[in-house]
LOTOR-6794 format. One record per residue: x, y, z of N, C-alpha, C, O in turn. Coordinates in steps of 0.001 Angstrom, whole numbers, plus 524288, in hexadecimal, padded with zeros to 5 digits. Layout:
REM residues N
XYZXYZXYZXYZ ...
This chain:
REM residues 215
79E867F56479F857A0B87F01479F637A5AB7EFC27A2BD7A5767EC197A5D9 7AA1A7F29F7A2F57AD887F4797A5C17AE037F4087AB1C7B10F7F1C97AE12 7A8927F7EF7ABC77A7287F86C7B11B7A65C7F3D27B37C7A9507F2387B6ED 7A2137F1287B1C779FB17EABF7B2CE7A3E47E6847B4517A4567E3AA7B82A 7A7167E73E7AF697AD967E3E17B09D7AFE27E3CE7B4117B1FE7DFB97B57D 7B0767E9687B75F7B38F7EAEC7BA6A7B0427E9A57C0F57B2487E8C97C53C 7ABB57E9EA7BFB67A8F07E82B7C4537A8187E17E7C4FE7A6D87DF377C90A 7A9017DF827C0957A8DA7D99D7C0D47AF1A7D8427C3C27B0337D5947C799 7B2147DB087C0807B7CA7D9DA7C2557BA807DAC57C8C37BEBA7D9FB7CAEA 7B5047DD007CA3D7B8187E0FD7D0A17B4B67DBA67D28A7B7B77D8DB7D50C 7B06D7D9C07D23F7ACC67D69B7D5507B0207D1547D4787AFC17CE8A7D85E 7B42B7CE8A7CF6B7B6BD7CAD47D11D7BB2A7CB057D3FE7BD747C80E7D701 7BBE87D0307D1EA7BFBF7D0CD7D88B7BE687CFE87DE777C0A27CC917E11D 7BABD7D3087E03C7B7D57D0F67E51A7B6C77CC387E5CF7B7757C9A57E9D0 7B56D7CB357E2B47B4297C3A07E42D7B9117C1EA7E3117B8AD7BD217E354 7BD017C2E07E2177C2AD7BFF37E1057C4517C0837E65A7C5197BC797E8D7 7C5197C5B97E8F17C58B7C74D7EDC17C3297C47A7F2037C5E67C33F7F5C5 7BD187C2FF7F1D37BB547BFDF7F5757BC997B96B7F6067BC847B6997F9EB 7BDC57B84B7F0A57C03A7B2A37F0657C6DA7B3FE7F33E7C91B7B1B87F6D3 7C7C47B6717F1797CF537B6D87F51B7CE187B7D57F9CA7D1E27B6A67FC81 7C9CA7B9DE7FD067CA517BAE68025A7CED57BCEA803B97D15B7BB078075A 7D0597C0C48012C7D42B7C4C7803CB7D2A87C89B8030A7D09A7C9D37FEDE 7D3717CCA28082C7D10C7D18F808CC7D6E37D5BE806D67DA837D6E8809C5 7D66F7D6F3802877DBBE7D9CB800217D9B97DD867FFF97D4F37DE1D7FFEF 7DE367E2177FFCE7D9AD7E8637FD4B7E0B27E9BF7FB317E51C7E9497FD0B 7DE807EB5A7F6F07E2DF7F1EB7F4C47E1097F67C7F4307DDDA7F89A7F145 7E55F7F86C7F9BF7E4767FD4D7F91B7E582800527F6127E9D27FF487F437 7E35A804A77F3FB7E3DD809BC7EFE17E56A805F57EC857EA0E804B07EC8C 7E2B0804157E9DE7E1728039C7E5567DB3B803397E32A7D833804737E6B0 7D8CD801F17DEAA7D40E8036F7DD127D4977FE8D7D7477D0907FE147D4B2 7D8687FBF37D5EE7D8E37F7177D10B7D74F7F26A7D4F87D9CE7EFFF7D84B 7D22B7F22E7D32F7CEAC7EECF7D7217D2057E7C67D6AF7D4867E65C7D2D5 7D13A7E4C57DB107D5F67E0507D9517D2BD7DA7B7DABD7D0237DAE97DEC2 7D26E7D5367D83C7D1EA7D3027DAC57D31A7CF387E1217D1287CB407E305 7D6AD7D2727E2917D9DC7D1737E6707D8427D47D7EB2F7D7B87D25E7EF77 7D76D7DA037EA487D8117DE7E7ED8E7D3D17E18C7EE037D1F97E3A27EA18 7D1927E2447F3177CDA47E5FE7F2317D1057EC6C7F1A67D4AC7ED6C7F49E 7CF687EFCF7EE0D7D1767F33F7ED557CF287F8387F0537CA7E7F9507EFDD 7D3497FBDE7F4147D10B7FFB77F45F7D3D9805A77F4067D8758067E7F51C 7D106808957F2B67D4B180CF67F0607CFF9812027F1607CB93810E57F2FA 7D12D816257F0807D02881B4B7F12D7CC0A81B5F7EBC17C84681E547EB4B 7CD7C818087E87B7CAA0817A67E3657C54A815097E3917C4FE810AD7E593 7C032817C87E13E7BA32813857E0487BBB480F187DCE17B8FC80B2D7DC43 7BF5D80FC77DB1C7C0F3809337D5DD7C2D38040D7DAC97C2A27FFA07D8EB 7C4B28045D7E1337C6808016D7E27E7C00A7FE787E46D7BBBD7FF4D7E271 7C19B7FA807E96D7BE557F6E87EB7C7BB5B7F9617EE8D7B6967F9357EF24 7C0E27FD827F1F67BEC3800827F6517C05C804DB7F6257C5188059F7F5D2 7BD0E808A87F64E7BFCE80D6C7F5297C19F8112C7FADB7BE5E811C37FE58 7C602813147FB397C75C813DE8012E7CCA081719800267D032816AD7FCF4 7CB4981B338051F7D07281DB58069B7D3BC81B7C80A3C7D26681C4E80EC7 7D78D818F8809A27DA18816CC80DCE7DBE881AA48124E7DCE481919816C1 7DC3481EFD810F67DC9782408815BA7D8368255D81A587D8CB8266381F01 7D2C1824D58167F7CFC2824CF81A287CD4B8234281F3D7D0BD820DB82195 7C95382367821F47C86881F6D826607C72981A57822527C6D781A9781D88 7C69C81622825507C444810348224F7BFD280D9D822E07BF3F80BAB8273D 7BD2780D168207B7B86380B77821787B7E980547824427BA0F801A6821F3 7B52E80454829017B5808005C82B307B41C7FA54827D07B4697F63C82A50 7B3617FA4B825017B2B77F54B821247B7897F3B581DD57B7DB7EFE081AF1 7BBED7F81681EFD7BF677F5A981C027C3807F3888208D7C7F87F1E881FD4 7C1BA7F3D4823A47C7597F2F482B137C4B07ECB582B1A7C08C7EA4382B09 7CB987EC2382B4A7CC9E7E61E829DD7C9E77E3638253D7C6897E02B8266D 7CA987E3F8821A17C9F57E17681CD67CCFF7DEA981A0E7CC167DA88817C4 7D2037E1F181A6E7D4DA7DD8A815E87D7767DBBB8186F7D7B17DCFA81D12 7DB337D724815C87E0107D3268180E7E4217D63D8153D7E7747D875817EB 7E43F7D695810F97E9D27DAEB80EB97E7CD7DFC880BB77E3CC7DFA18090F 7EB107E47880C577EA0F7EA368071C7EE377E93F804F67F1887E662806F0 7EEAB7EB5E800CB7F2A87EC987FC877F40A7EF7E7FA117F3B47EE697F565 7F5E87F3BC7FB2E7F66E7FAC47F8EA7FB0E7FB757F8F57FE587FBD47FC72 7FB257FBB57F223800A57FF1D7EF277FEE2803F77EC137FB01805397E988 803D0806477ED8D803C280C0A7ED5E7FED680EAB7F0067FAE380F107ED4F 7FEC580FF17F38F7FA63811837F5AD7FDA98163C7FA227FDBA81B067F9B2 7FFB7813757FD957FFE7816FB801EA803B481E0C8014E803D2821E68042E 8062481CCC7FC5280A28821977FA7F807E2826557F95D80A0282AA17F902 8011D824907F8907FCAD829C27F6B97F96482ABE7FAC07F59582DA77FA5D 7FAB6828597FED87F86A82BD48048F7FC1482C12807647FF84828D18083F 7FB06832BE80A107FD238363B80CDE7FF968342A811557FCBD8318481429 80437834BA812AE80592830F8816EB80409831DE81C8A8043882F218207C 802C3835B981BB87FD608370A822C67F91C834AA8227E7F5A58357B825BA 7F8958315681EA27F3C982E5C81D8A7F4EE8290681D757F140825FA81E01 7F9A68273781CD67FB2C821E981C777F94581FF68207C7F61E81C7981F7A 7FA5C8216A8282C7F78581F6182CD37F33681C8282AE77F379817B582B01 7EDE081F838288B7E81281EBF828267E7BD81AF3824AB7E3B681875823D8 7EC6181A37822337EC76815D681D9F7ECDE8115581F8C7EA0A80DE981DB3 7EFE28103D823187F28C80C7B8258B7EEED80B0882A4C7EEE78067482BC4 7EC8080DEF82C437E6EB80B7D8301B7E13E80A2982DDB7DD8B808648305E 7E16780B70828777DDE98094A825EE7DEFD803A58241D7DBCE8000C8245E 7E43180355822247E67A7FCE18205C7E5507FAE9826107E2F27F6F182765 7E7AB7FED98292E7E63C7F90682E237E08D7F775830307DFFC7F40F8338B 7DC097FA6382DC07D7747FA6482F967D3667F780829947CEA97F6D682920 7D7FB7F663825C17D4B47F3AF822697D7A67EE87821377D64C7EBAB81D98 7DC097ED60824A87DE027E8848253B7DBA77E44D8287F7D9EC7E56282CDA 7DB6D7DDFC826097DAC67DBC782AE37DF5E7DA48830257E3E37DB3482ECA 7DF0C7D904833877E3007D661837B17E71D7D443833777E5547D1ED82FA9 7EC0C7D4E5833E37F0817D234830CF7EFDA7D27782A467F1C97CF8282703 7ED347D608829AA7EA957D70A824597F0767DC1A821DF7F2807DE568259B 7F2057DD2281E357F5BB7E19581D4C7F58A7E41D818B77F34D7E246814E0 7F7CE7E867818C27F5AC7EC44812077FC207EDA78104F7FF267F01781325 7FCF57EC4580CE6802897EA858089F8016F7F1778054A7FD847F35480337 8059C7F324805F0806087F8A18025B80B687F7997FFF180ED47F48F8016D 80B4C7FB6B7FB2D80E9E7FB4F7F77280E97800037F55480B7A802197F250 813CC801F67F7F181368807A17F54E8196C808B07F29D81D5C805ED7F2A4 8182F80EC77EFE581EDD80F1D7ED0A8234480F4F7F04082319810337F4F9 827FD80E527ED3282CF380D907F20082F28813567F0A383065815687EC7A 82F20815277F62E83061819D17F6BA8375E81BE07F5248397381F677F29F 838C48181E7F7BF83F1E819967F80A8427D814987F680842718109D7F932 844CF815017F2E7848C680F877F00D84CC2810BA7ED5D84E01815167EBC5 84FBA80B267EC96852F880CA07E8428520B80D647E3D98563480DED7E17E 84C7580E027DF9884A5080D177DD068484F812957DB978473A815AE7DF1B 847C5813E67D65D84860818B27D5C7841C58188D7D222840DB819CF7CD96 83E318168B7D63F83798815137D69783573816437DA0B830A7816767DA53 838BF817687DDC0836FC818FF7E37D8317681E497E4D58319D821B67E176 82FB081EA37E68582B7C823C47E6F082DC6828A07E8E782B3F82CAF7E86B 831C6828A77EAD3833D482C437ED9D839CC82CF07EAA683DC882DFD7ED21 839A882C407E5AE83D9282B817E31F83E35831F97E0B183A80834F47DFFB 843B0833287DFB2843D2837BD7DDE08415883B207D77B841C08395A7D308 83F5983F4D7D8D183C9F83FCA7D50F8357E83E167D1E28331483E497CDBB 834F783C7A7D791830288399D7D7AB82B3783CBD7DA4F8268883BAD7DA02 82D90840917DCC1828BC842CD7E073824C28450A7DD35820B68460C7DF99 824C88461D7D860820D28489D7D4D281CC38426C7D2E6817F6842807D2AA 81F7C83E7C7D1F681C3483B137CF8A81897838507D3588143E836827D25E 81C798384A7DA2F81A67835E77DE0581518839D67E08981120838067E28F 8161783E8F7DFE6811E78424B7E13980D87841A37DDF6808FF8416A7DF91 80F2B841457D88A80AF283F7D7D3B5807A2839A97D5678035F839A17D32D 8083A836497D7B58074A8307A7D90180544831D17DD988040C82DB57DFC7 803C4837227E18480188835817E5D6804E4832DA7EA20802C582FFC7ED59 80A38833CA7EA3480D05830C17EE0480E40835297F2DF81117839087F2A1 80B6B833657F6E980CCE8388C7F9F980E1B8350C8002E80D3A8370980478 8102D82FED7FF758128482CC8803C9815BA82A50802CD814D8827667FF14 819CE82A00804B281E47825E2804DD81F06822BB8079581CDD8237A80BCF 8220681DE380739820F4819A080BA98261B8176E809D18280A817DF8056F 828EA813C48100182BC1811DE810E682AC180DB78139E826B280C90815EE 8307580A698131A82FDD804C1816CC82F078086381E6882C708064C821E0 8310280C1581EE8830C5810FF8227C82C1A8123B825CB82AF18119782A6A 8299681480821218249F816AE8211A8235381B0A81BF782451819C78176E 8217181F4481D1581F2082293818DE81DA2827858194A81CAA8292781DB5 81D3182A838156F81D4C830E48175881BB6832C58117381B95830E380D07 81A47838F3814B981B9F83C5680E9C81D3683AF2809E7820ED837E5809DF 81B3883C7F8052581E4C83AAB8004A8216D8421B7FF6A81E618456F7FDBF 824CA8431B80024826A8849138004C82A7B84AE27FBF282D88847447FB17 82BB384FE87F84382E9084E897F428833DC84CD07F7848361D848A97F6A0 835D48510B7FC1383A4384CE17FF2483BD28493C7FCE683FE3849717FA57 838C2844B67FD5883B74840047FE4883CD783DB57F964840E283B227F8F5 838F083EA67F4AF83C6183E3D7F0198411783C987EFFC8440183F6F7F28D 843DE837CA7ED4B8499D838897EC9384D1A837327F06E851AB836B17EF02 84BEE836627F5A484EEA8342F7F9EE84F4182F347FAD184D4182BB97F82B 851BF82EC37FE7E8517F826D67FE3084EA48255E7FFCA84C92821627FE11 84C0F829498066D84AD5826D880AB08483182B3680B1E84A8582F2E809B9 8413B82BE980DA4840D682FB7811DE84164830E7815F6842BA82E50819C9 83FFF836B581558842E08375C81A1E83F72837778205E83AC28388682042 841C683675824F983D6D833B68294883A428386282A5183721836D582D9F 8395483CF382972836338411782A0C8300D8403F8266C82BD1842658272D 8316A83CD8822F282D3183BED81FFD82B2B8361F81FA1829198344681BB4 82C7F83217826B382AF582E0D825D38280682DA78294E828BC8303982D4E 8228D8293F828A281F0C8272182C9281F8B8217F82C2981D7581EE8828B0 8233081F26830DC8245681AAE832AD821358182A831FF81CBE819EA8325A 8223D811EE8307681E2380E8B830D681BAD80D52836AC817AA80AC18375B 81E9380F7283A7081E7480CEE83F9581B61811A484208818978108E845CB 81B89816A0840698175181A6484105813268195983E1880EFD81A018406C 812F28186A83B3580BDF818F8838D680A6A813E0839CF805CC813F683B25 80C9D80E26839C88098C80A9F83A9F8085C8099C8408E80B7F80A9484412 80384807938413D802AE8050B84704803757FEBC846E7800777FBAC844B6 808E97FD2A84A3380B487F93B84A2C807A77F50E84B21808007F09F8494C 8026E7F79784F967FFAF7F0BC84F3A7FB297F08E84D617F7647EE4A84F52 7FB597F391848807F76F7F2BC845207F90D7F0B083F8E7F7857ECC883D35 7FCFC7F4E683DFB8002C7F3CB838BC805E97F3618394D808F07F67C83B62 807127EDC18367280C707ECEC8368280E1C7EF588305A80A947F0B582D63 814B77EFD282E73815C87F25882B11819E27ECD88293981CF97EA8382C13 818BD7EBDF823DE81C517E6FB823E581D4F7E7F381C4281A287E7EB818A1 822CD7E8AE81C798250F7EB5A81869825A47E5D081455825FE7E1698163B 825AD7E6CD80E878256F7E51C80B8B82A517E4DC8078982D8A7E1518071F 829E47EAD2803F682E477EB3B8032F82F107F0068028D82B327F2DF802CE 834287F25C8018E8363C7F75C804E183BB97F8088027883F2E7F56880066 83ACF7FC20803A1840EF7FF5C803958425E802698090283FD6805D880B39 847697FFFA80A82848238039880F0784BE88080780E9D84B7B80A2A80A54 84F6780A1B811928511E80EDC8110B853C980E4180F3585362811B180BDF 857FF80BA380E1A85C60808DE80AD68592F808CD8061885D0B8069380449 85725808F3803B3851C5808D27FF8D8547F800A17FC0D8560C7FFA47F79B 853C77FCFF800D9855347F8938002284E507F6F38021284B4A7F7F8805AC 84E677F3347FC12848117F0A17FA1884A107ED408003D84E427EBDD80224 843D97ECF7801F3841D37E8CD8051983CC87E5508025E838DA7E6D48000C 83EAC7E00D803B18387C7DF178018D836237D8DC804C1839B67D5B18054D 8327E7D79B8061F830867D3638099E82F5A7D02C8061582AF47D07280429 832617CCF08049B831047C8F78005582E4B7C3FB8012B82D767C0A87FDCC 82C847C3BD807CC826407BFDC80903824687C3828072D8241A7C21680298 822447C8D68075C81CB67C98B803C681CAF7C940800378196F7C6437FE51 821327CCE07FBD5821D67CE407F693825707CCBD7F554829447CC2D7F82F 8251A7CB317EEBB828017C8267EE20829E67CCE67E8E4826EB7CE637E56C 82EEF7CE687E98082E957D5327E516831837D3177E029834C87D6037DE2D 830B37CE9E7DE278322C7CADB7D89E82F297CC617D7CB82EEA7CFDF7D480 82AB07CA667DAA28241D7CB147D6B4820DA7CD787D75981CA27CD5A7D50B 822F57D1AD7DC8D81D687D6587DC89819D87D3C17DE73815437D51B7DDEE 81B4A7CF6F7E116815927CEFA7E3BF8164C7CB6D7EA12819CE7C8557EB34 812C77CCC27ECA88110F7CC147F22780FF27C6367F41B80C5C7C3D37F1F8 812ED7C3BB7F829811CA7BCD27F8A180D1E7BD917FB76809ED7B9F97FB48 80BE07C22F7FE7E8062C7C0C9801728032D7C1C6800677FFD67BEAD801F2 800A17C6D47FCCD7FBE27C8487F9577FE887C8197F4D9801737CBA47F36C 7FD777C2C97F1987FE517C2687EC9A7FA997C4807E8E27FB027C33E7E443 7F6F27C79C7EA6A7F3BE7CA507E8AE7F52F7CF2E7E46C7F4447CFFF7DFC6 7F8817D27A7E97C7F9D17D6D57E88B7FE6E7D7AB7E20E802307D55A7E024 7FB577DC0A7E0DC7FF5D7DDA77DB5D8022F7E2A97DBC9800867E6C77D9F1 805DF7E2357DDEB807B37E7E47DF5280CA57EAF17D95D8110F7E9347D893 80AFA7EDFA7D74180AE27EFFD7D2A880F277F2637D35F812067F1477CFAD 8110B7F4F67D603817F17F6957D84281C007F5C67DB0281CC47F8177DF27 81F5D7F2237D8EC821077EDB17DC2F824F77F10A7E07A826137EFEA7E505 8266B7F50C7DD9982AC57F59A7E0EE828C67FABA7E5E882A027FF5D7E594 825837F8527EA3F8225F7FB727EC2E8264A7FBDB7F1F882ACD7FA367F237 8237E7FE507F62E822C47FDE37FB9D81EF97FBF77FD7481AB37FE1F7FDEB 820CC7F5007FF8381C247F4138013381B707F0D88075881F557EE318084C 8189F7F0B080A33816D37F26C810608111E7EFA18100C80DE77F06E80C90 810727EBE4814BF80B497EA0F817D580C157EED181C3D80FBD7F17781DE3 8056F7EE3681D52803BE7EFA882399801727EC82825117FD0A7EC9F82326 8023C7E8528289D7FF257E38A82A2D7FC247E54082DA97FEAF7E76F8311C 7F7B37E54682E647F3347E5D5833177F4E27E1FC837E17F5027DD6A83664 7F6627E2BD83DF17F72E7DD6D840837F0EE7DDA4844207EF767DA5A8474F 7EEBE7E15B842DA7E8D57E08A847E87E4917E407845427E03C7E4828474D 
């Protein structure tokens, strides 16, 4: 009976989806949504997929927006590249994928890279760090510092290809560890987004970053 429920419940999703005519996907996740086609590493999502891998040609150019929180901190950062040419090969033209990941470095004593943390962050699979910067190694090093250090950074301006993917910051902490935040998208009263009012993002106090597709 369960089972039956759960297959009635995924099929009004799809047809909810085809009435919105928006091509949404969340990435790494598998809590199937009426909003979002879901895809994740998991058989419970829509689509099941390694985002590391090559991509199968049926998914290049599909959606208008992705939506992946916490995701990119549990792949290897020599792998992030392959990540990032797959978003651009399953984006449409002006189409962009919204990530939300933990804030690495703050005044805030929540941070991922906060002291005393490298045992729980190793426990969670966190083996990337990311900045308004760029991103690197998660190393016990850095534990406990304010700032990393540039031996362990990959520029946004190195890994992205400028006329494919633009990088357009959200909100942030910069080295001064002083909050930034773009308050046309998000509005951080209410945790939520003026352009995909869709989205439910479950940790407000994130790092969060578009990659807009321009071709």
């Amino acid at each position: 009976m369960k089972s039956l429920f759960k297959k009635i419940k995924h099929l009004i999703y799809k047809f909810r989806r085809l009435l919105l005519n928006k091509n949404y996907a969340d990435l790494g996740s598998d809590t199937r949504s009426p909003y979002f086609l879901t895809i994740d590493l998991s058989t419970r999502a829509d689509i099941t997929l390694d985002i590391t891998k090559p991509l199968e040609n049926n998914l290049h150019n599909k959606f208008d927006f992705i939506w992946s929180e916490r995701l990119l901190e549990h792949i290897q950062y020599q792998k992030i590249s392959i990540v990032f040419e797959n978003i651009y090969k399953m984006l449409k033209i002006n189409g962009f994928c919204r990530f939300s990941l933990p804030v690495c470095y703050s005044k805030l004593n929540t941070d991922m890279m906060r002291a005393n943390n490298m045992q729980k962050s190793a426990s969670m699979g966190h083996v990337t760090w990311f900045t308004y910067e760029g991103f690197g190694e998660v190393r016990e090093e850095l534990f406990g510092i304010s700032y990393p250090h540039n031996d362990n950074l990959i520029t946004w301006e190195e890994i992205l290809d400028q006329n494919k993917l633009k990088l357009r910051l959200t909100r942030f902490y910069d080295k001064l560890n002083n909050l930034n935040i773009d308050e046309n998208i998000y509005d951080s009263k209410l945790n939520k987004f003026k352009d995909i009012k869709e989205i439910n993002m479950k940790r407000p106090n994130s790092f969060i970053f578009d990659l807009v597709k321009l071709d």
